[in-house]
DRENSEKOL-442269 format. One record per residue (C-alpha): residue in three letters; chain; x, y, z. Coordinates in steps of 0.25 Angstrom, whole numbers. Each point is the difference from the previous one (the first is absolute). Layout:
BEGIN
type / mol / u / v / w
ALA / A / X / Y / Z .
...
REM end
This chain:
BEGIN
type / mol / u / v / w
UNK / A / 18 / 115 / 11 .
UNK / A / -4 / -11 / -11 .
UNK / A / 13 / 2 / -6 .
UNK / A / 10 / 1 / 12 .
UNK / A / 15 / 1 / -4 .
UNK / A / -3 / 6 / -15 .
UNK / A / -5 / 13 / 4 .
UNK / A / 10 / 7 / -9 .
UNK / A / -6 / -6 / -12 .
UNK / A / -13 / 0 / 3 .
UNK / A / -10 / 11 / 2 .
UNK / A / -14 / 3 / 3 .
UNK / A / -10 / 5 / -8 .
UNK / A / 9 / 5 / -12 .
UNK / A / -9 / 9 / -11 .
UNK / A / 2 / -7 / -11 .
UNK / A / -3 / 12 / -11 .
UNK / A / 17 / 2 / -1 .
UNK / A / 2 / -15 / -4 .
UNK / A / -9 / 1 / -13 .
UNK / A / -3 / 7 / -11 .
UNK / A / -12 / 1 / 1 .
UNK / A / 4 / 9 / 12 .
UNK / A / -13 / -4 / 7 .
UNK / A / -5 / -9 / 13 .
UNK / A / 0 / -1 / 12 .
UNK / A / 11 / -7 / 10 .
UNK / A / 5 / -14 / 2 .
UNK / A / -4 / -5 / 11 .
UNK / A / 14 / -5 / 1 .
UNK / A / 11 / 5 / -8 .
UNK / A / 14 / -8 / 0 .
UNK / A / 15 / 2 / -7 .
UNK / A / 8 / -13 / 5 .
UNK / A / 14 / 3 / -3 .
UNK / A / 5 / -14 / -3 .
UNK / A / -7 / -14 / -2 .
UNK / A / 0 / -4 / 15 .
UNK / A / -8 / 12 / 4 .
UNK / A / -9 / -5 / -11 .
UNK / A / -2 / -14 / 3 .
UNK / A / -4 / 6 / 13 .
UNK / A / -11 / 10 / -5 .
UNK / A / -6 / -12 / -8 .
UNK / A / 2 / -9 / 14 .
UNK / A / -9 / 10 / 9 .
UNK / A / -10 / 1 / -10 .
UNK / A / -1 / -14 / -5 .
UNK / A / -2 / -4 / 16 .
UNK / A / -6 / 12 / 3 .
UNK / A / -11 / -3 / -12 .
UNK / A / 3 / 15 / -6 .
UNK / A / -1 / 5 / -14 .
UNK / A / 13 / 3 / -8 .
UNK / A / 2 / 8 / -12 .
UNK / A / 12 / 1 / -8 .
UNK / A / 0 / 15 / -7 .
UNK / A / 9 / 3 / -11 .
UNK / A / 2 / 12 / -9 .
UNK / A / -15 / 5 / 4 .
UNK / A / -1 / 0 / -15 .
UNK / A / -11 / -10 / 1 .
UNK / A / -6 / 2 / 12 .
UNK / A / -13 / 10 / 3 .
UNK / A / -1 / -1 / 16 .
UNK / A / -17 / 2 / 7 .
UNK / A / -1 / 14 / 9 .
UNK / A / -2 / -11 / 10 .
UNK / A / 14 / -4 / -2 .
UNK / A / 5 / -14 / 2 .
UNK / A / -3 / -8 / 10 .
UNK / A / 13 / -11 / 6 .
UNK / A / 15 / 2 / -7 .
UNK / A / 4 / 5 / -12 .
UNK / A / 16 / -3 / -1 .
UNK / A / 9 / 9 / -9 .
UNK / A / 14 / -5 / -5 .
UNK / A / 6 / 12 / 0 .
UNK / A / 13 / -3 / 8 .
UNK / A / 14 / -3 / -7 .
UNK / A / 0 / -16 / 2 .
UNK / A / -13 / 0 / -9 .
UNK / A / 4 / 9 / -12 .
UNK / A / 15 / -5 / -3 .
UNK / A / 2 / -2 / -16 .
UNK / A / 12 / -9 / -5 .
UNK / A / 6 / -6 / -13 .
UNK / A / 4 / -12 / -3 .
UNK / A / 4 / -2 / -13 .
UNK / A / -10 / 2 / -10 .
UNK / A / -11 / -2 / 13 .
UNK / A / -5 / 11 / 10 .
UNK / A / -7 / -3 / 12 .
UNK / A / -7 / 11 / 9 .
UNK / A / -7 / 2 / 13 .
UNK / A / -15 / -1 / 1 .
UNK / A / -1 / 15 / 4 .
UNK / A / 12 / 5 / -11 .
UNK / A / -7 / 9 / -6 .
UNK / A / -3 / -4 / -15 .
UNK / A / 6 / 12 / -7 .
UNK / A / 13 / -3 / 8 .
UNK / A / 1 / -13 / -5 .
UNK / A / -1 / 4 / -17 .
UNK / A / 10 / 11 / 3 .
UNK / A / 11 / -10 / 7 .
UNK / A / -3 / -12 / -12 .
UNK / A / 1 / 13 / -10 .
UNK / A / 14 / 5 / 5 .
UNK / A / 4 / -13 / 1 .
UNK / A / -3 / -5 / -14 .
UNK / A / -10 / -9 / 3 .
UNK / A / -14 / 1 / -11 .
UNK / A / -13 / -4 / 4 .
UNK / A / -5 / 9 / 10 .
UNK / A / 1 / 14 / -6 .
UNK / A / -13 / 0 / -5 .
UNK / A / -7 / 0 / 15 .
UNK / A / 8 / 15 / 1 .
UNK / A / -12 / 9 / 6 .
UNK / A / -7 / -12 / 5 .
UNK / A / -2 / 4 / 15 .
UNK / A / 2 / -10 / 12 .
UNK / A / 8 / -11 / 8 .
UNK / A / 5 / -12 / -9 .
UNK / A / -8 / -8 / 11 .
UNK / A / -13 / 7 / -6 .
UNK / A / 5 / 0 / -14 .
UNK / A / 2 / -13 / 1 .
UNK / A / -14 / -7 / 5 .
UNK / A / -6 / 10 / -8 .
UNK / A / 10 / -4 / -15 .
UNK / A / 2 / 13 / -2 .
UNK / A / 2 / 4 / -14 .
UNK / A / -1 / 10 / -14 .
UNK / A / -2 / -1 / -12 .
UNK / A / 11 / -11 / -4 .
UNK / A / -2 / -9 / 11 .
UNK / A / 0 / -2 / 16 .
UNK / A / 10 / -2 / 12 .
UNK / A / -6 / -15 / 3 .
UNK / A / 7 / -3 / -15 .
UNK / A / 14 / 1 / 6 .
UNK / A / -3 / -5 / 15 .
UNK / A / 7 / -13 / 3 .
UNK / A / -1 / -1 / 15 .
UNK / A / -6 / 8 / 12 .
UNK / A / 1 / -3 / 15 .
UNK / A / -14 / 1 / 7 .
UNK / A / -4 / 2 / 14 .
UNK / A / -13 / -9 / 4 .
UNK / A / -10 / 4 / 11 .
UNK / A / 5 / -11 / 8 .
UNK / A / 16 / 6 / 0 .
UNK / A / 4 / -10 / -8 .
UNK / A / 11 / 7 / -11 .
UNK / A / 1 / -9 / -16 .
UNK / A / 5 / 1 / -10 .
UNK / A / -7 / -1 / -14 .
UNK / A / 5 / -2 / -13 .
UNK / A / -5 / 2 / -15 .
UNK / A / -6 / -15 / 0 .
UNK / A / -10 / 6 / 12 .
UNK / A / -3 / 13 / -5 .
UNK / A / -11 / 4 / -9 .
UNK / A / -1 / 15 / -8 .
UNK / A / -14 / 3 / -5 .
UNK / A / -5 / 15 / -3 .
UNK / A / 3 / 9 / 11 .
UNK / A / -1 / -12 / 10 .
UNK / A / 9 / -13 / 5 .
UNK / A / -2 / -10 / 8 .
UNK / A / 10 / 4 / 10 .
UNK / A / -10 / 2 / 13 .
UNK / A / 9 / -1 / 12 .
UNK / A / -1 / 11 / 11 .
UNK / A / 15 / 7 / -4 .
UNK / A / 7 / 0 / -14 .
UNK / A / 15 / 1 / 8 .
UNK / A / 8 / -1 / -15 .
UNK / A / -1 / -2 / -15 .
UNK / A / 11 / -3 / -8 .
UNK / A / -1 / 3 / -16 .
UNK / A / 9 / -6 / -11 .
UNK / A / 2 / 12 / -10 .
UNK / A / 9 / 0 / -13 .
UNK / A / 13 / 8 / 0 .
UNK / A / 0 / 13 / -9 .
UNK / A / 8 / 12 / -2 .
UNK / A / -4 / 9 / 13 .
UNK / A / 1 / 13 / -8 .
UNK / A / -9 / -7 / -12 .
UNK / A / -9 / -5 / 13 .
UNK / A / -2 / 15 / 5 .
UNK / A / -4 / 5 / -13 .
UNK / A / -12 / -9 / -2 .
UNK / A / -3 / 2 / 15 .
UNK / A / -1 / 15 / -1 .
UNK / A / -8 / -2 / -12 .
UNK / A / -9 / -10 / 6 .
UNK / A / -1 / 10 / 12 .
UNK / A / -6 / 11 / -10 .
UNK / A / -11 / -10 / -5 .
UNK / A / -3 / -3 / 14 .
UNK / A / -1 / 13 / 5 .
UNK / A / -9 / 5 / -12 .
UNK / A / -8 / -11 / 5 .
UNK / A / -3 / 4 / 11 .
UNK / A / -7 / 15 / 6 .
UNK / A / 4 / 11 / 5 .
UNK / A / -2 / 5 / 14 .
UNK / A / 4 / 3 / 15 .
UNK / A / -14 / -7 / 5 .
UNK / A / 2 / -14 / 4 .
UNK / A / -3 / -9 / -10 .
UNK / A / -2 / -13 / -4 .
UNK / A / -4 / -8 / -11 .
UNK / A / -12 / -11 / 3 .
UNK / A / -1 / -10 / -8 .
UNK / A / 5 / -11 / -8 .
UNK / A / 0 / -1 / -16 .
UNK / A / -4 / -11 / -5 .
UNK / A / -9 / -7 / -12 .
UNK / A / 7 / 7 / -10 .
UNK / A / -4 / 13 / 3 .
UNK / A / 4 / 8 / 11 .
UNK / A / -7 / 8 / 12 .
UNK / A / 4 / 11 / -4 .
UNK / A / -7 / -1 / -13 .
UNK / A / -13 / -6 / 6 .
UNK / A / -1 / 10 / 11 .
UNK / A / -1 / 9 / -12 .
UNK / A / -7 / -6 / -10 .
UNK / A / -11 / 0 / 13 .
UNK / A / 0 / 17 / -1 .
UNK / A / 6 / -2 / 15 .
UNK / A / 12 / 10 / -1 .
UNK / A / 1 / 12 / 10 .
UNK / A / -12 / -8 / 8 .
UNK / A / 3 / 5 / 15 .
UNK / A / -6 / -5 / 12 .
UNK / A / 2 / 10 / 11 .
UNK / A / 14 / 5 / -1 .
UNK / A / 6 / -14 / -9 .
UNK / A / -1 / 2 / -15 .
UNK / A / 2 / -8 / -11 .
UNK / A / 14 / 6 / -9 .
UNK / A / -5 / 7 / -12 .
UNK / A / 12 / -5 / -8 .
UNK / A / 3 / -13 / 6 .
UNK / A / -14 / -5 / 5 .
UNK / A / 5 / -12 / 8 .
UNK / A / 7 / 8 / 9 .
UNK / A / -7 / 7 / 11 .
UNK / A / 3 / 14 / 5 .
UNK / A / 0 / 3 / 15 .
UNK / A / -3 / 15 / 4 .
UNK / A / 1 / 5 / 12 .
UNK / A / -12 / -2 / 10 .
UNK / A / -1 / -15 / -8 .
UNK / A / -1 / -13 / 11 .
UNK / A / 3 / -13 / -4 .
UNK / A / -18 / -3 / -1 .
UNK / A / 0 / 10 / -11 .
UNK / A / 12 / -8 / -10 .
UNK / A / -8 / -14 / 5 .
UNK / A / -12 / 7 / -6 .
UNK / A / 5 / 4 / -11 .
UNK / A / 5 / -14 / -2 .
UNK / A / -12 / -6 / 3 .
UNK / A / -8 / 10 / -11 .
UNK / A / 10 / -3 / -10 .
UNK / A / 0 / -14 / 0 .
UNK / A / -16 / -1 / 1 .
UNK / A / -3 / 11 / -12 .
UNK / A / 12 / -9 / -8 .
UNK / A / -6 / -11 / 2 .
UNK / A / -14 / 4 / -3 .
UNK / A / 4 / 8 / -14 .
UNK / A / 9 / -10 / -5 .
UNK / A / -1 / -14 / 7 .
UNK / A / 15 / 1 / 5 .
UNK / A / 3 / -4 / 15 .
UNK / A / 11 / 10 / 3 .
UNK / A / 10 / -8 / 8 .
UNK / A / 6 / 9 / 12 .
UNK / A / 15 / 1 / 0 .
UNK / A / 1 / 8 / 13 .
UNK / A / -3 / -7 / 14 .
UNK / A / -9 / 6 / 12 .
UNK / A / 3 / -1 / 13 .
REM end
């Protein structure tokens, strides 16, 4: 086997439909949950020798996978060694794979302000970060001062604020594995903190539609007006293609029924971004990454 001795985090031909929310795809060729670093330096060896793909997959917020599925590795850092969360002072560092959520309810209870108004934002501070995260008041990459990356050659370094670069939605962070961030935060009364966050939670939900069908929204705002706005200045709200549809109340997310692949949503994409672009001279900039 191409991965001899790491058989019990690694796995064959995983669907890839329970990892996103999308709830679509196919299977990964490949599917591996190291439980520590040294497992993951040896992932990264094989297929670095072995000339392999590799994917690192976070929340699955941001992440629509092909019915073909995904050919080589995708690696998920789900284990305990990946997600750990502590405070130091008026600083909090986190795993790559802690979930995001996690990490504002810990600096919330622990009186540290900043970082409550990402409450709702879905994923992994690993994702959140490369992606700067952020609402209406400001992003994550505002309070980052230091992460420590994996590259593709297994090499693990450490960058600090001097080297780091927060633009809109994007950084310049573009090493293989984001394995921690640490964020500087103010101190603030934690019971003052939890009021604002459950306010800011409200705003975020209102923001965001209702539904048990995967969901996801697709693209960026930007230019001053947002996707939203364009898709429906366009007329294109409730525009379906097969069994994907365009949210009637929040036209940049798209709704997946049941009997929906992955080719309907990236034709729906495709239609969405043409007719935009055609009516009103905007390049809709995609905020959710094929596979």
């Amino acid at each position: 086997m191409l991965f001899e001795g790491l058989e019990h985090i690694v796995r064959e031909q995983e669907p890839m439909a329970r990892y996103t929310w999308f709830r679509l795809g196919g299977a990964a060729e490949y599917f591996a949950e190291p439980t520590n670093r040294t497992e993951l330096l040896q992932i990264i060896e094989i297929c670095r020798t072995e000339d392999i793909p590799i994917r690192m997959l976070g929340g699955g917020s941001k992440v629509l996978v092909r019915d073909e599925g995904v050919p080589g590795v995708v690696v998920r850092l789900s284990a305990p060694a990946f997600c750990e969360i502590t405070v130091n002072d008026a600083q909090i560092t986190a795993g790559g794979g802690a979930r995001l959520g996690h990490l504002v309810s810990t600096a919330v209870r622990d009186g540290l302000s900043g970082l409550e108004q990402l409450v709702g934002i879905p994923g992994t501070v690993g994702g959140a970060v490369r992606g700067n995260v952020g609402a209406n008041h400001g992003d994550i990459g505002q309070y980052t001062i230091q992460v420590e990356v994996l590259t593709r050659a297994g090499d693990i370094k450490t960058r600090d604020r001097s080297e780091l670069r927060f633009a809109y939605r994007k950084t310049n962070i573009d090493e293989l594995v984001l394995l921690s961030a640490t964020f500087a935060l103010e101190r603030e009364e934690p019971h003052a903190l939890a009021k604002r966050m459950q306010k800011l939670w409200i705003l975020q939900k209102a923001a965001q539609p209702d539904g048990n069908f995967g969901m996801g929204a697709i693209f960026k705002d930007s230019g001053g007006s947002t996707a939203a706005s364009l898709i429906e200045q366009a007329g294109l709200k409730g525009t379906r293609v097969g069994d994907a549809k365009v949210n009637d109340r929040h036209p940049n997310f798209i709704e997946v029924h049941p009997g929906a692949s992955a080719q309907d949503v990236i034709r729906l994409i495709d239609l969405l971004r043409t007719r935009v672009f055609e009516q009103l001279g905007v390049e809709l900039e995609q905020d959710v990454e094929i596979w």
